[in-house]
N, C-alpha and C positions, 0 to 999 in steps of 0.2 A: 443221587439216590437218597431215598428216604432215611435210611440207618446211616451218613455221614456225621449226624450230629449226635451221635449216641456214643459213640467213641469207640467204633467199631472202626480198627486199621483193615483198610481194602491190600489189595495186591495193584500192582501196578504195570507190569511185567505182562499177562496176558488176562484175555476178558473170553470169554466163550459168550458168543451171539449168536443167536438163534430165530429167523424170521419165517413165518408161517401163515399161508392164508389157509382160512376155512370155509369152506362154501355152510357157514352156517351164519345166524344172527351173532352179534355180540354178549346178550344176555344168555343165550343157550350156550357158549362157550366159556361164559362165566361159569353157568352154572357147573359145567364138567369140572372145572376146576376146583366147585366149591361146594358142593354138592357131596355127601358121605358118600350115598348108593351110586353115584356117578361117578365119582373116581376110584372105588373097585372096578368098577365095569371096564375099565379100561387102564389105568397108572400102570408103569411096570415096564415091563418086556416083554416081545412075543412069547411064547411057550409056556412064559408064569403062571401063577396065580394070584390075585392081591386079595390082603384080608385088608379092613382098614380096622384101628384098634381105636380110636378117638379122630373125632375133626372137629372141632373149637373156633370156629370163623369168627376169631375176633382180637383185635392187635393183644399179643401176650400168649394166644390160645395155640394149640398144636393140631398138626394131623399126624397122628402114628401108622405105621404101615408096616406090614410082613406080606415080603414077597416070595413064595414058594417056587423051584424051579421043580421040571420036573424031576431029577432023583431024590429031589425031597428035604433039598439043600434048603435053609428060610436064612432070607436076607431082611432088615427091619430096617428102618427110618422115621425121622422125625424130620417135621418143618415148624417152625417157630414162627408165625405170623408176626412182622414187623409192621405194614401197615398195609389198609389194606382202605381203596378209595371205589367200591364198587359200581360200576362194573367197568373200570376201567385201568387198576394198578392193583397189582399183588405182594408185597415184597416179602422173603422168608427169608430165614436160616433154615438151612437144612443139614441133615450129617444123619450118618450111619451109628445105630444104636442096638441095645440088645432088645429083645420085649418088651422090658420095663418100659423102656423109653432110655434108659443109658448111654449114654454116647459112648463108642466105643472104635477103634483104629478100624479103618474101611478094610473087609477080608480079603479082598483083591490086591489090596496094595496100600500096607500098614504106611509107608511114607508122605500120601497124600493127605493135605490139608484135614484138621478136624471137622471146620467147618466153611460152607461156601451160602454167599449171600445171592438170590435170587433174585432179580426186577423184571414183572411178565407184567408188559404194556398190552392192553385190548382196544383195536380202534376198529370201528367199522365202515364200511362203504360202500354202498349198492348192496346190502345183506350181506355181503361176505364182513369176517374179521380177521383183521392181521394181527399176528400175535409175536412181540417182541420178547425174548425172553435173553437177559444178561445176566452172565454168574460169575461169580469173582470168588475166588479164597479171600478170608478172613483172619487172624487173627493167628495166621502160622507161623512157622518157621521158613529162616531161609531155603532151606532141604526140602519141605514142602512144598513151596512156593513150585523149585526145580523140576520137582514130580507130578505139579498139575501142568506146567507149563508143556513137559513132555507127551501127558497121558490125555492134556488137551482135545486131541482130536478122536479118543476112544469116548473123551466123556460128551462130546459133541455127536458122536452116532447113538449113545444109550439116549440122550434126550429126546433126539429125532424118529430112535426107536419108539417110544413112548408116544409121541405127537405122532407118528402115522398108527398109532391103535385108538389113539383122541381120535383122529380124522374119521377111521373105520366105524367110530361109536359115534358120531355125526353123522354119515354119512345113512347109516340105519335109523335112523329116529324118525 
């Protein structure tokens, strides 16, 4: 991964991997990715809403996010662009923050990692793209560590949550 030489400690313990074909181009799946007005249209969860606060496509740069459910609950995040080799490699930090942009203990479940490091490989073939996506805690604690390793498989449905409303906003274009 890109951020190994930064001196970012991975986790070692469990990796959440994620493979996805898109019946779309490579560059039009970038774009969803990287794209302001395109990752409102779709980032989140069903039933949400995404506002996006900044997108900054450039290693150091952020995407801020407020995800509104609907009682009216807002959930926010940031992703730290690490590097970023278009249109083929994305790597981020991402974590749970207040509006500002603050990081702050995930509201779900104050034990999980502060932050988790993201590698979304783009390759294509025959117009389709397969999309590789690996996420690792960072820079936790042991106890942390424990609680992604458990909630593992919940944070593996909210991704693929998310990638079947990419699909849907593909699928419409």
């Amino acid at each position: 991964m890109g951020a190994r030489n930064s001196g970012v400690a991975e986790s070692v313990d469990r990796e959440l991997v994620i493979t996805r074909i898109f019946n779309a181009p490579r560059d039009l799946v970038w774009k969803a990715f990287t794209d302001r007005d395109r990752m409102a249209k779709w980032w989140g969860m069903k039933g949400l809403t995404t506002r996006v606060l900044e997108l900054d496509l450039r290693p150091g740069g952020t995407f801020l996010y407020v995800m509104r459910m609907p009682d009216g609950r807002e959930m926010c995040g940031k992703w730290v662009y690490r590097e970023i080799a278009a249109p083929e490699l994305l790597v981020v930090v991402h974590f749970t923050t207040d509006e500002t942009g603050k990081p702050i203990p995930h509201p779900y479940d104050p034990n999980l990692p502060p932050e988790m490091l993201t590698t979304s490989r783009f390759r294509e073939h025959a117009g389709r793209t397969t999309l590789e996506l690996r996420s690792v805690p960072i820079n936790e604690t042991p106890a942390q560590r424990a609680a992604f390793n458990k909630l593992a498989g919940a944070m593996e449905e909210g991704f693929n949550n998310s990638l079947d409303l990419l699909d849907e906003y593909l699928a419409a274009l």
